[in-house]
N, C-alpha and C positions, 0 to 999 in steps of 0.2 A: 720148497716149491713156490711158495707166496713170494720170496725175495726175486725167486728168478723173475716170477710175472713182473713183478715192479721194474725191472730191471730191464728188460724186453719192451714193457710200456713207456720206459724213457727213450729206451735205446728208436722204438717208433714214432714215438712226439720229435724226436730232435732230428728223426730223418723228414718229418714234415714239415717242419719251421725252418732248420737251417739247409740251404740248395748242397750239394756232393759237388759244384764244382764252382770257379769262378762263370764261367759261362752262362749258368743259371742263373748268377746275379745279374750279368747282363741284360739277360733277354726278360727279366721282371723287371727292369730299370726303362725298358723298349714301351713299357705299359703308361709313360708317361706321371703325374701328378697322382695317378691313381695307384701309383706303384710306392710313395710312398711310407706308409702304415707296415706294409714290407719288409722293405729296405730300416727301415728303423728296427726293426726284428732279428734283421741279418746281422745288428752289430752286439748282439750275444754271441754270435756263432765262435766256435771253440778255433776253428779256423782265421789264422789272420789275415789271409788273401781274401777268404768271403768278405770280413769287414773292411779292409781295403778295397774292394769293389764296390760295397757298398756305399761307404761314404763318396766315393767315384760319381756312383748313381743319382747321390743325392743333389750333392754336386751340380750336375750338369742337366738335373730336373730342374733346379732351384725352386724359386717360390716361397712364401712368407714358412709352411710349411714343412721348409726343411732345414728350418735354422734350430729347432728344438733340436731332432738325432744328430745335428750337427756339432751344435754344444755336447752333446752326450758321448760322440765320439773323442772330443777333447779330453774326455775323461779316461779314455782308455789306455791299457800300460804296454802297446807299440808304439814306438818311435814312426813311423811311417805311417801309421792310424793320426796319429797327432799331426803330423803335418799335412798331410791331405786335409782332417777335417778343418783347423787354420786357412788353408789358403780357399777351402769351401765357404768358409763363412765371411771372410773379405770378397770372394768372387761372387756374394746375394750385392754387396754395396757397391762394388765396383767391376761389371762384368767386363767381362772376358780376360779378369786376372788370373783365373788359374791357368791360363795356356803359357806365363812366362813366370808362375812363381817355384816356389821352391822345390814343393811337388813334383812339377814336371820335371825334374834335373835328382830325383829321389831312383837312388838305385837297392835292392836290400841286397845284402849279403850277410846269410848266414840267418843270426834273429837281429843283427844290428844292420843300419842304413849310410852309403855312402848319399854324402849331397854335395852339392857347389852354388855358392853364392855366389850373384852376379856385383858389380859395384855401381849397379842403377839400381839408387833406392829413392825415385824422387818423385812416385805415386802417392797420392792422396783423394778420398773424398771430397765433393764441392761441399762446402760451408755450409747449407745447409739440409744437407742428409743427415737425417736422424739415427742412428744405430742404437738398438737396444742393448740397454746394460745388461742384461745377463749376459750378450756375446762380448762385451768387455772385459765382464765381470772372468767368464769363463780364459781371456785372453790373458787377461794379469793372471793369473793363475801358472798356466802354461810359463810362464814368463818369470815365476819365481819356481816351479819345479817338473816341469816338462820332460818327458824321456830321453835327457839326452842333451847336451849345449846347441847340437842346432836346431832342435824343437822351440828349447827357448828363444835361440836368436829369432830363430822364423816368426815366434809370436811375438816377441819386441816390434819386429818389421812392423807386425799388421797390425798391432795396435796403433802404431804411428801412421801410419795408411788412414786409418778409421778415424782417427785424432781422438784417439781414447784416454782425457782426462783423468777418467775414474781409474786408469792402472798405472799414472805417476809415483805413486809406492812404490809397483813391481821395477820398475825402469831404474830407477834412483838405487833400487839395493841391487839387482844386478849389475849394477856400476864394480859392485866389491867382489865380482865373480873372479879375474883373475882372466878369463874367457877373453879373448879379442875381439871376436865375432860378437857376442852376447853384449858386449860392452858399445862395441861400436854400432850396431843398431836398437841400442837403445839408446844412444846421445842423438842419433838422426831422428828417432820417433819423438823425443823430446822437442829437437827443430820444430817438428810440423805440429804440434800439439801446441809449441808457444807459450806455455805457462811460465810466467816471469817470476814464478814464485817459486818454481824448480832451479832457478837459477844457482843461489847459493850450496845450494845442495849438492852440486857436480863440481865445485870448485876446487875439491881433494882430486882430481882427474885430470886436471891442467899439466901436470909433468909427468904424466904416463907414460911409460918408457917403451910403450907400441907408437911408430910414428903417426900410422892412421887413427888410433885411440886419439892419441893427445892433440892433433888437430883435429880431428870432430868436436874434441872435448872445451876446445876454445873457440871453432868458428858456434859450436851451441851457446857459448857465455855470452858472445857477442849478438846472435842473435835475440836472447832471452834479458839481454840487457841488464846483465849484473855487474853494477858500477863497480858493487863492493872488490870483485878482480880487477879492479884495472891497475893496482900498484903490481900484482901481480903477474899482469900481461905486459908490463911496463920491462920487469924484469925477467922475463923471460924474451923480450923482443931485442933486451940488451947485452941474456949471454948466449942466446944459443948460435950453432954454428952452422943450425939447419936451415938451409933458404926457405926450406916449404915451410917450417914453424914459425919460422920470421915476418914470413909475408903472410901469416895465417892471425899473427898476434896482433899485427899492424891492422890488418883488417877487423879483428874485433874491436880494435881498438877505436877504429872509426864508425863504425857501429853506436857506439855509446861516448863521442868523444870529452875531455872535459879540458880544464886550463893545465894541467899536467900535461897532456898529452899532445896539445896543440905543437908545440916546440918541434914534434917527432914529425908532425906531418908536415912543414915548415920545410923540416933539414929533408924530407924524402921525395915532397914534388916534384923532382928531376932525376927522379933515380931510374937510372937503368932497366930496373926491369916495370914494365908496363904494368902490372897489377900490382905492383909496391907502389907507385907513383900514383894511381886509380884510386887505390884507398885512401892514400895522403889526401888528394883532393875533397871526397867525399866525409872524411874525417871532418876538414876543416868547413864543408856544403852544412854540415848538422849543425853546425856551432849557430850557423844563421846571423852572421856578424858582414854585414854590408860592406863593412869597411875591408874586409877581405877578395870583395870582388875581382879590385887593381891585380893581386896578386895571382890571383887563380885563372881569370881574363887574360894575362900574357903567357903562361903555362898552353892553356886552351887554342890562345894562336897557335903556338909555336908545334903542338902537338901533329903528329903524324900518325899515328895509331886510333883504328876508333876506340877502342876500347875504354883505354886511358881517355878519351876524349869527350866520351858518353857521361864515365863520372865525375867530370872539370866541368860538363854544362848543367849536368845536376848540381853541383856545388854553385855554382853561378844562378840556376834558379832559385835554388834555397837561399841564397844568402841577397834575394828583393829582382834579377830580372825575371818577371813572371810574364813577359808578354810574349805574343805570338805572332810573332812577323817573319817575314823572309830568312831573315839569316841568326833570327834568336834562338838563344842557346837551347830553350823549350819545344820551338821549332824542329831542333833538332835532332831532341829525342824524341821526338813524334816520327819524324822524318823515319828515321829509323826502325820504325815497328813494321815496314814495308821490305828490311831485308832479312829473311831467313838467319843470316849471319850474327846479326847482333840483334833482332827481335828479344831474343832472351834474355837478353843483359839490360833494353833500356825498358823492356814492363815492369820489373820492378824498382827498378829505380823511379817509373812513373810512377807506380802505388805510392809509394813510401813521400812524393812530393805530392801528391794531388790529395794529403791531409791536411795539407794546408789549404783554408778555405780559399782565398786568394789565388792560389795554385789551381785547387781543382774547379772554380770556377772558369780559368781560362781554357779548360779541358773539353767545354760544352761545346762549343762552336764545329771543334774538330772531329768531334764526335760523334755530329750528325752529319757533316757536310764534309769530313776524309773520303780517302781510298778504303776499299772494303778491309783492306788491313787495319788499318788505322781502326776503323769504327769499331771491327770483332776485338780488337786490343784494349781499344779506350772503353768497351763496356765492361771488360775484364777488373778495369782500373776500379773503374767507378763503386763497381758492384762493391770491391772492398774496399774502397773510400770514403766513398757518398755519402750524403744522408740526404734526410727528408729532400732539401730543395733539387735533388739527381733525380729521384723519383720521374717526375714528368718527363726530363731529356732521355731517359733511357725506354720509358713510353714510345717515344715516337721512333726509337731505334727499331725497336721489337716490331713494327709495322714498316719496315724498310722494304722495299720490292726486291731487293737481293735476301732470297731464302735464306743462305747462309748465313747474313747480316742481321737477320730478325731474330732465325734461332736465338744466335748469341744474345743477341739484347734481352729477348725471353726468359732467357738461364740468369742472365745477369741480374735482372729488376728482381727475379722470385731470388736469387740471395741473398741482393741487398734488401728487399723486405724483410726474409729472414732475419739477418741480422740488428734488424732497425727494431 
């Protein structure tokens, strides 16, 4: 008789803490911020769809206080609990990511979950958003054993999303998963994270016999700037028969170029395809060797394509024309930040040139007194360029009478102070 009471007394505790339907989670989640202390309660429930609504709940509450049950969902052993509470705790840093992350494309069947990644993975926090380590901590985790390959890849994503440093472990040994997916978003979270000291580390990954693997896996070397590949990119840019690995190798190659490699860009400035030829030039832009201008400067004429053309006047800036006149090659990628078409291709190429003090001091002028393009771009620039002496010029962008022109300067100055 006492067993039964106990028994009756749970079976009454757990009709009052966990809700009989998802519905109930919802309309406690309708309570706002106040809901919750709750919703953190609902992710015991023995039911998986309550906790799938509830991390839901939390979710789309947000708030500093819902990142705690949010990690705590991470912990839970559904594949679908995991990935919701994931893409919950990237959408406190960067809203309104769960409307297009993985979750949303999350179907279950059965007790297992179908998903579908998209191949836009090129979301990140601004530079200086802080994210607490414990939701890193909880994200490498996920990353090394998650319910499932695509729980892990999903936390791969969003730790590279978040640029979480502290889960370069998990990234690096999911390299040896065998997984495509797993492999391949964590060489992109690697990208956006930039530790150059990951570099060598992924270097076993360069002839991976996935085609999408092994060119993430090299345009990352090249990004992260591990020289110690370049014999390696050398030959693989000499036997493979793949045009995308080729033009994938060349371009890392120009990334990091050295006297080895000069030759390759040499023999490719006239090659047929425009992004083989793009790279060649900006290969030979990094070397910063003036006496290359002649060569690069008639390439640039003769050019027809902007593309190719964008990284022949970055090469030409880098290698001493740093002025800004009518028809100079800086000019031109300025010119440029005003077309939708190629905007994308000459920002960073201005980044990477307005580290040069020389460089980005010709940047100031254009900066304040461009086209609203130009200024929302060049603060961009700066923000991750600059230093101290940017400070003041992106001052007086931030008080520009074009609203839209100040925001940006506003965002801009508070990163590059971040960062400084």
């Amino acid at each position: 008789m006492r067993q039964f009471r106990a028994v009756s007394v749970f079976i009454l505790f757990a009709a009052a803490v966990f809700p009989q339907t998802v519905k109930d989670v919802r309309n406690t989640a309708k309570l706002g911020s106040r809901a919750i202390p709750q919703l953190a309660g609902y992710l015991a429930s023995p039911d998986v769809n309550v906790r799938v609504e509830a991390v839901k709940g939390l979710t789309e509450i947000g708030g500093a206080d819902s990142i705690d049950p949010l990690i705590k969902a991470t912990h839970d052993n559904d594949a679908e609990v995991q990935v919701h509470a994931t893409d919950g705790l990237v959408n406190f840093y960067l809203p309104g990511y769960v409307k297009t992350g993985l979750a949303s494309k999350v179907t279950r069947v059965g007790s297992s979950i179908k998903s579908h990644f998209t191949d836009s993975n090129d979301q990140v926090i601004d530079a200086y958003i802080r994210v607490r380590p414990e939701v890193i901590q909880a994200l490498g985790q996920l990353v090394r054993g998650g319910m499932g390959m695509d729980v892990r890849a999903n936390a791969a994503r969003a730790v590279g999303i978040l640029r979480g440093r502290e889960a370069i472990p998990q990234l690096v040994e999911a390299l040896r998963s065998k997984d495509s997916n797993l492999m391949y978003e964590s060489l992109i979270a690697l990208q956006k994270i930039r530790d150059t000291e990951a570099g060598p580390r992924i270097q076993f990954v360069l002839r991976d016999l996935d085609e999408r693997v092994q060119i993430a896996a090299i345009q990352t070397t090249g990004i992260l700037i591990n020289r110690e590949a370049v014999p390696d990119l050398i030959r693989i840019f000499n036997e493979t028969r793949n045009a995308k690995v080729k033009r994938a190798a060349l371009q890392a190659l120009a990334m990091m170029p050295t006297a080895e490699s000069k030759p390759l860009f040499l023999q490719y400035l006239r090659d047929k395809d425009a992004r083989t030829r793009g790279a060649a030039a900006e290969g030979i832009g990094r070397l910063r060797n003036p006496a290359d201008s002649a060569v690069i400067d008639q390439v640039y004429k003769d050019e027809e394509k902007a593309s190719p053309r964008l990284s022949q006047a970055f090469a030409l800036v880098m290698c001493g024309q740093t002025q800004v006149s009518e028809f100079s090659p800086l000019r031109y990628l300025i010119n440029e930040l005003n077309q939708a078409s190629y905007a994308g291709e000459a920002y960073p190429l201005l980044i990477e040139a307005a580290r040069v003090p020389e460089i980005r001091s010709q940047l100031y002028g254009p900066l304040e007194t461009g086209s609203r393009d130009e200024k929302i771009y060049l603060s961009r620039v700066l923000s991750a360029s600059g230093d101290a002496a940017t400070v003041p010029h992106l001052e007086r962008v931030s008080k520009d009478t074009d609203t839209q022109v100040a925001q940006e300067g506003l965002k801009a100055l508070r990163a590059l102070r971040s960062r400084l």
